[in-house]
N, C-alpha and C positions, 0 to 999 in steps of 0.2 A: 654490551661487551666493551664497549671502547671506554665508557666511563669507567669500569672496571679497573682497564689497563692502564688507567690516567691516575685512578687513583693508588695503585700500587705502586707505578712510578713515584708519586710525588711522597709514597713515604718513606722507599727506599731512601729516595735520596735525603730527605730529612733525618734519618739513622744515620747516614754517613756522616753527614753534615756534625748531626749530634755525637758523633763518637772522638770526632776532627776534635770539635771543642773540649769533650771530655778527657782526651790525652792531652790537649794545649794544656789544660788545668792540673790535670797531674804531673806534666814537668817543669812549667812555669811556679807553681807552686811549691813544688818540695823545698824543703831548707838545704835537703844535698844533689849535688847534679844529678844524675841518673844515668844508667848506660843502657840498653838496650834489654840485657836480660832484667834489670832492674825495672820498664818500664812493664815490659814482657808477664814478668810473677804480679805487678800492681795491678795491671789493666788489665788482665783475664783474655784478650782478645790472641786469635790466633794467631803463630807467626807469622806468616804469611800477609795474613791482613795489616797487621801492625805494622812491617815492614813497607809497605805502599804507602797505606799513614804516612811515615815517617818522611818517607823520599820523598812525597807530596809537597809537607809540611816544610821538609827543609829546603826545596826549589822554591817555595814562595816566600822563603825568607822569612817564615814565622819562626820557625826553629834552626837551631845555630847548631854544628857537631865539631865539638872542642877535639884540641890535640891528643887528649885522653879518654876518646871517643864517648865521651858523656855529651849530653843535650842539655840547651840553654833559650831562653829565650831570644830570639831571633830580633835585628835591628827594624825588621821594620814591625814585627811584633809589637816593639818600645816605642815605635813611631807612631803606632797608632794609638798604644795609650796615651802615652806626649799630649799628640794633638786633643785627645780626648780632654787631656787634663789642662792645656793651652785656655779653656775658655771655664776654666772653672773657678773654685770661688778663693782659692788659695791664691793663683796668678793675680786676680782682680783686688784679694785685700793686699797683699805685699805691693802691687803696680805703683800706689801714691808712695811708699817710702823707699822703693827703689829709686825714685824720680827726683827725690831730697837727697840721696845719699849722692846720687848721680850729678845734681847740682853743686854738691858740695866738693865734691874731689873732681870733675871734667872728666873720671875716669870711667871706663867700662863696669857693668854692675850686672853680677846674676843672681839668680834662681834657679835652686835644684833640687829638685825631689831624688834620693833614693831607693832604685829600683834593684834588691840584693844587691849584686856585689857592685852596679854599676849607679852613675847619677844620672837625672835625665835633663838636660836644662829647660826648665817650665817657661823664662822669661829672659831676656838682655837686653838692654842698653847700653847701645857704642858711648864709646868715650868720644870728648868733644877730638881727639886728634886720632883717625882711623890708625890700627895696629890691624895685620892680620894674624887673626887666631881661632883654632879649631872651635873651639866651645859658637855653636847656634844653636837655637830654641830649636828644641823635637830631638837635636842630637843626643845621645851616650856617650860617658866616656867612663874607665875604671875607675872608681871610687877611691881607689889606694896614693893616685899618683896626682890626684887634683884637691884644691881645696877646699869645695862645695862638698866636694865624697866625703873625705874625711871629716868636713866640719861636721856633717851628717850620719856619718857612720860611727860619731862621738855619742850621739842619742840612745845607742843601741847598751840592753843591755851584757855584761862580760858572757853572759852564753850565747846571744845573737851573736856576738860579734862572733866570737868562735865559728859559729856554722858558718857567717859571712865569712870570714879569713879561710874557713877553711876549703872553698869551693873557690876563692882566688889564685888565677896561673899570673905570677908578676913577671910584668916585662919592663926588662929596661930600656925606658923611653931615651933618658937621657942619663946622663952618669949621677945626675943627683936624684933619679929614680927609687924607693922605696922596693927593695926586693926579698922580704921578708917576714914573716907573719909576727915576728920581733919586733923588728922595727917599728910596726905597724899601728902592734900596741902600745907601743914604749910612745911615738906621738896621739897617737888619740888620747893616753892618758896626761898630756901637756894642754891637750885642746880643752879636755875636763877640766882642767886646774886654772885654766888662765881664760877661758872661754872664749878663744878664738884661736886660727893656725893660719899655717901658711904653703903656699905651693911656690915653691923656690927654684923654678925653673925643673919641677920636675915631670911634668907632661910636654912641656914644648920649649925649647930652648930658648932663650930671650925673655920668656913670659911668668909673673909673679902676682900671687895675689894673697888677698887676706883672708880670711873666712869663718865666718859664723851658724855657727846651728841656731835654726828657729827650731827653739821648742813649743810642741803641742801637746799637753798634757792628753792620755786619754784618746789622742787621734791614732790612726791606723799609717800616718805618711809621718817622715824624716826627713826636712829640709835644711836648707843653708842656703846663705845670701856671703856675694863675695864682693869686692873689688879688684879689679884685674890691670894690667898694663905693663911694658915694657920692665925689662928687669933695669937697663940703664936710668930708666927716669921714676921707677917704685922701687928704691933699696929696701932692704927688711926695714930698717930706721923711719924711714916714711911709710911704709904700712903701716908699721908697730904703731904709729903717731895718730894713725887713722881709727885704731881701735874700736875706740868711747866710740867713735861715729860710726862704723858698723853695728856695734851690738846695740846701740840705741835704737837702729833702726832693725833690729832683730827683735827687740824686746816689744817695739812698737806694733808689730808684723805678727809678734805673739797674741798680745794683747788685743787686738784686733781678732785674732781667729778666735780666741776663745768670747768674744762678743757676738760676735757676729755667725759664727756655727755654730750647730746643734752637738751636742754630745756626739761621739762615735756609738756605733749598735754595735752591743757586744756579740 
């Protein structure tokens, strides 16, 4: 009898477990946010029960519940892909030409995976003279108002991007904030054309950088390698000058991943 009761336990709670994850994946997934009755008609599961799900899900901070009461993936949700992705093979080929570009300019350098509508920074190195600024490794920020996002959300094709823009709530960070699904496109189509942009004081005031999309052909991840530092001592004119030197080391970054990884599985 007890073995019985030992083992019915352990598969309850395996169903939970397995249902936990099976909702993570349908709203972490979808291309549009979801709302509740939307989760509700996908996931078959009872009101009742979904509703505990969810309050569970969003106390542990795997799921996030926007102003327009739709669900998102949760920051530490992001945190643990982060870390996941922290030791993976993308951080390790980009790590040497982050480390030259970071030679080259004394200034701050990241790495950012695009996760929807947000970036996650995969890697940084401080600039040789400390600035304080939000971007650390593991962190998110919106992909609209920073330069890794968008250099990254340049990769996407005009119907991603659409789903992406269109599950973005824009806040103005600072008055040179980006607040617009216009705007938005109107710069990614310059970051196309000229293969790099820039964040011009529009996530943190004082702070400017340049930004380039690594492209991977083929792969399932969108990144971007930046340059960052004070808006007083990086004017656009000194970015701009930096260029060559960022996409060299994008191109490098590229070239490396398509050597060095296997195809993506379709």
């Amino acid at each position: 009898m007890a073995s019985h009761s030992t083992e019915k336990t352990t598969d309850s709670t395996t169903g939970t477990l397995g249902k936990a994850i099976a909702l993570l994946e349908l709203v972490v997934m979808s291309p549009q946010p979801l709302r509740f009755t939307d989760i509700l008609q996908r996931s078959g599961q009872p009101r009742g029960t979904l509703h505990r799900q969810l309050v569970h899900l969003l106390e542990e901070g795997l799921l996030e519940q926007k102003d327009d009461q739709t669900y998102v993936a949760g920051v530490r949700l992001l945190t643990f892909a982060s870390q996941a992705w922290s030791g993976n093979d993308l951080r390790s080929i980009a790590a040497p030409h982050l480390r030259v570009l970071h030679e080259k300019t004394q200034e701050s350098v990241h790495l950012g995976v695009l996760r929807g509508a947000e970036i996650v920074y995969l890697d940084k190195i401080d600039g040789k003279h400390a600035v304080r600024m939000y971007s650390q490794i593991g962190r998110v920020s919106p992909a609209y108002c920073t330069g890794v996002g968008k250099a990254a959300l340049s990769l996407l094709s005009d119907a991603e991007l659409d789903d992406v823009a269109s599950a973005m709530v824009f806040h103005p960070y600072t008055q040179n904030t980006i607040i617009s699904t216009t705007q938005l496109k109107q710069e990614i189509n310059n970051i196309r054309h000229c293969g790099y942009g820039f964040d011009l004081e529009e996530h943190e005031t004082g702070i400017q950088c340049i930004a380039v999309p690594v492209s991977a052909r083929g792969r399932y991840f969108h990144a971007a390698i930046s340059v960052t530092g004070p808006a007083y001592r990086l004017t656009r004119e000194r970015l701009e000058g930096w260029s060559e030197l960022v996409q060299e080391a994008a191109r490098n970054i590229s070239l490396d991943i398509s050597v060095r990884l296997p195809p993506a599985q379709e």
